[in-house]
C-alpha positions in Angstrom: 24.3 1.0 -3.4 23.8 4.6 -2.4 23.2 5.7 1.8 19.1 6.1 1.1 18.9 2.8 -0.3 20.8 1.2 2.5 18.6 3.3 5.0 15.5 2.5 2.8 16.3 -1.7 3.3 16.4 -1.3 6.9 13.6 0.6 7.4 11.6 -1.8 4.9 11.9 -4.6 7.2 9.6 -4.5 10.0 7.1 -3.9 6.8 8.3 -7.0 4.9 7.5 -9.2 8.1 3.8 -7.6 8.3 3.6 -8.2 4.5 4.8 -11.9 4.7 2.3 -12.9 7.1 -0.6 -10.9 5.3 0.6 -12.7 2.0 0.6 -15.9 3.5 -3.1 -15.4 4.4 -3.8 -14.2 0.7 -1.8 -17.6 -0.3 -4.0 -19.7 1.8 -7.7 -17.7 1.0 -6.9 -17.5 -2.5 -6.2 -21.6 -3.3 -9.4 -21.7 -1.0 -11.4 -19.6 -3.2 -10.2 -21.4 -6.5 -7.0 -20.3 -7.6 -4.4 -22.4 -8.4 -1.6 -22.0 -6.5 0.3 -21.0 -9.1 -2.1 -18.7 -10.3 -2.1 -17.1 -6.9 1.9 -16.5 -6.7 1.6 -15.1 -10.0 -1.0 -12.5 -8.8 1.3 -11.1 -6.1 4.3 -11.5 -8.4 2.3 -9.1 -10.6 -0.1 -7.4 -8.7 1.6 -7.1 -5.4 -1.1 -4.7 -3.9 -2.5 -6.2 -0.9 -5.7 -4.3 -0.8 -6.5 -5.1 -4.6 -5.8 -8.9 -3.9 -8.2 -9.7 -0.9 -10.6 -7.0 -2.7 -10.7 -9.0 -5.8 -10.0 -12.3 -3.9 -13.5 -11.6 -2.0 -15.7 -10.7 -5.2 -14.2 -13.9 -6.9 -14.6 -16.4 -4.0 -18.8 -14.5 -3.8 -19.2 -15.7 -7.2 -18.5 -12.5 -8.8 -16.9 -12.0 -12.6 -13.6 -10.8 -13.2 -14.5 -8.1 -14.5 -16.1 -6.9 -11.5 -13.4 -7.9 -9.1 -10.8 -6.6 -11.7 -13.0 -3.1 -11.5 -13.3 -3.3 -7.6 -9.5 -3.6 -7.3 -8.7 -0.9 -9.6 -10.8 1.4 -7.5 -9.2 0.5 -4.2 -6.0 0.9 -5.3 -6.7 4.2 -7.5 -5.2 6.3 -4.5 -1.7 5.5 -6.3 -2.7 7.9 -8.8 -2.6 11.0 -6.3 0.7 9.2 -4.8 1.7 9.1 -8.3 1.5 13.0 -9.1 3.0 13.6 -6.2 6.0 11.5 -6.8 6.7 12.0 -10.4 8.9 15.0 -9.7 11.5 13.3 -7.6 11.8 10.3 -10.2 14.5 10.9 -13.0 14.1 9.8 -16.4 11.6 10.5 -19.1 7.8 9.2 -18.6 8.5 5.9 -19.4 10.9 5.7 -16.9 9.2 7.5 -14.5 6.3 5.3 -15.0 8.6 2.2 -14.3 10.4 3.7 -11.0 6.6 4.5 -10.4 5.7 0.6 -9.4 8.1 1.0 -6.6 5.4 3.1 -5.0 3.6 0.8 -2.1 2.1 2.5 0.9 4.4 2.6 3.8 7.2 3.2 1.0 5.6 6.7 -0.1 5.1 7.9 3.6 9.0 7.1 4.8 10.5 8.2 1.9 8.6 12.0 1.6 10.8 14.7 3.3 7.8 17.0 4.2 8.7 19.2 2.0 6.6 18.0 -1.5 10.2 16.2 -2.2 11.0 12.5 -2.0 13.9 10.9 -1.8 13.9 8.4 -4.3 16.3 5.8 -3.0 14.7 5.4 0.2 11.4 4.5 -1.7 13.2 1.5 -3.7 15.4 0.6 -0.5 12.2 0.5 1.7 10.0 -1.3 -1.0 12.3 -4.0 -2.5 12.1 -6.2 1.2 8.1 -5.8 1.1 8.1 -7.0 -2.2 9.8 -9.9 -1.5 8.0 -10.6 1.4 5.0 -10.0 -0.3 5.8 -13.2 -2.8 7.4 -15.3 -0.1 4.5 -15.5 1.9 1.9 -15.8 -0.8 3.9 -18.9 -1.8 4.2 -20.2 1.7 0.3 -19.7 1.5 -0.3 -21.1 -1.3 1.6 -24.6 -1.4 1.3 -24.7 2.9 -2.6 -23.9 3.4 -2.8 -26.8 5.1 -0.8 -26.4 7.6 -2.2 -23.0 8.1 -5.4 -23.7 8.5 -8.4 -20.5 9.1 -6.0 -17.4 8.5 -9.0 -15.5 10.6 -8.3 -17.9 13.3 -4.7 -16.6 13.9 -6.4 -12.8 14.1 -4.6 -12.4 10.3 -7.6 -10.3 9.9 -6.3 -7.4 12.0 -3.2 -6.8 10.6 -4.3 -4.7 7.8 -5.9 -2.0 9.8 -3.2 -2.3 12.3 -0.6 -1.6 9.4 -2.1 1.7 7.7 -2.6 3.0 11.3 1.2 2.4 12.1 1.9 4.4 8.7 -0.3 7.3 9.6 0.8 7.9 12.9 4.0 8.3 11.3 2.8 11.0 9.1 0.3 13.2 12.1 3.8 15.0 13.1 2.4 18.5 11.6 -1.2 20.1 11.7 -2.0 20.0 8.5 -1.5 16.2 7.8 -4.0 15.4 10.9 -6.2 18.0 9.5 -5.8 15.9 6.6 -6.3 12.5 7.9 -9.3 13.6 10.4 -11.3 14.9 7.0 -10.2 12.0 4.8 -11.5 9.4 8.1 -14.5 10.9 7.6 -14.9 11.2 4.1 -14.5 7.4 4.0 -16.8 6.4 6.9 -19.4 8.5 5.7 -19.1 6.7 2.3 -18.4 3.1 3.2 -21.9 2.3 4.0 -23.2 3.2 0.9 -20.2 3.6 -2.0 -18.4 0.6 -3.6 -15.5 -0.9 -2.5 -12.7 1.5 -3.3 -15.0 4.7 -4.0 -14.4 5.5 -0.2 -10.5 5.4 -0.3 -10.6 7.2 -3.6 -13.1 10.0 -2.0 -10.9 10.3 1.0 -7.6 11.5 -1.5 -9.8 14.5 -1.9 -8.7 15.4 2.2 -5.2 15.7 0.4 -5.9 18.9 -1.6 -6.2 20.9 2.0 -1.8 20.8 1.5 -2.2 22.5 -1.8 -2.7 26.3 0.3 1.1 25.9 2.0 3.4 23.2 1.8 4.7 23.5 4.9 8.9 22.9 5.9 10.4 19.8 7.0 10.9 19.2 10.7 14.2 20.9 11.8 13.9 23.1 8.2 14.0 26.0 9.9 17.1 25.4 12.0 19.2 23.7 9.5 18.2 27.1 7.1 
């Protein structure tokens, strides 16, 4: 077990809680909606994208097809292939393995384990994923098979945790200019759209802020120094 991946488990934690609790609340809307609970632990077994989920979760429980809440989901989540370009260089193997390490990739993962410098290190992702992901199923089972006990998951204020989550990430990543150049214009982007673009079309339109760190990719903090 290699330094980064030791580093990556610790760091993962606090994010594994978040995602325990916001899987539980996935567990208990989804057996609500329909699912069986099986069927629902097998979703985040498979899935495990907690935007996709409640995305498709919501256009399934309106009366919506699968195909439409299979399209919806595939939008909100299509931010992974800008993450995914990104990544692909630090990744080892051919495409196929690259394409496997690839699944690895969840939000808070990607941000910790980039250097600032267009470089990732690649143990750090898996280290910082690997508890999420198992927090991710624990809690959809909990969910699941102890609804009940549960109860409204909006009563408990389950409701904010998302927003509160991807803020926590990009506060992480506003340490230089141009990544709160970045996030200001991508904000933006998506406000402007979410009144009248599809779920997922806003999220995808707001990767488009990310091109701005194509002109200069700028040096890690203490680059400079250590150089």
């Amino acid at each position: 077990m290699s330094p980064s991946f030791r580093r990556g488990l610790r760091l993962g934690l606090p994010f594994a809680a978040v995602a325990l609790v916001l899987a539980l609340s996935f567990g208990v809307l989804a057996v609500q909606a329909g699912f069986t609970p099986v069927q629902a632990v097998l979703m985040s077994v498979l899935v495990f994208g907690g935007s996709a989920q409640f995305t498709a979760l919501t256009i399934v429980g309106a009366g919506g097809g699968i195909g439409a809440a299979v399209g919806a989901a595939t939008l909100m989540h299509s931010r992974f292939l800008a993450m995914g370009i990104a990544l692909a260089p630090s990744l080892s193997g051919g495409p196929l393995r690259r394409a496997a390490e690839g699944q690895a990739v969840v939000d808070s993962s990607w941000a910790l384990a980039s250097r600032g410098d267009g470089t990732f290190d690649r143990g750090l992702l898996f280290g910082t994923t690997l508890p999420q992901y198992i927090g991710w199923a624990v809690g959809t089972v909990l969910g699941a098979y102890g609804g009940a006990l549960v109860g409204d998951p909006e009563r408990l204020g389950l409701d904010a945790l998302f927003p509160t989550f991807f803020i926590g990430i990009l506060v992480a990543e506003l340490r230089r200019p141009r990544a709160r150049v970045a996030a200001l214009l991508g904000a933006g982007i998506a406000l402007a759209l979410v009144p009248v673009a599809p779920a997922g079309v806003p999220v995808l339109a707001a990767s488009a802020a990310a091109l701005i760190g194509l002109g200069r990719v700028e040096p890690a903090p203490g680059a400079e120094a250590s150089g």
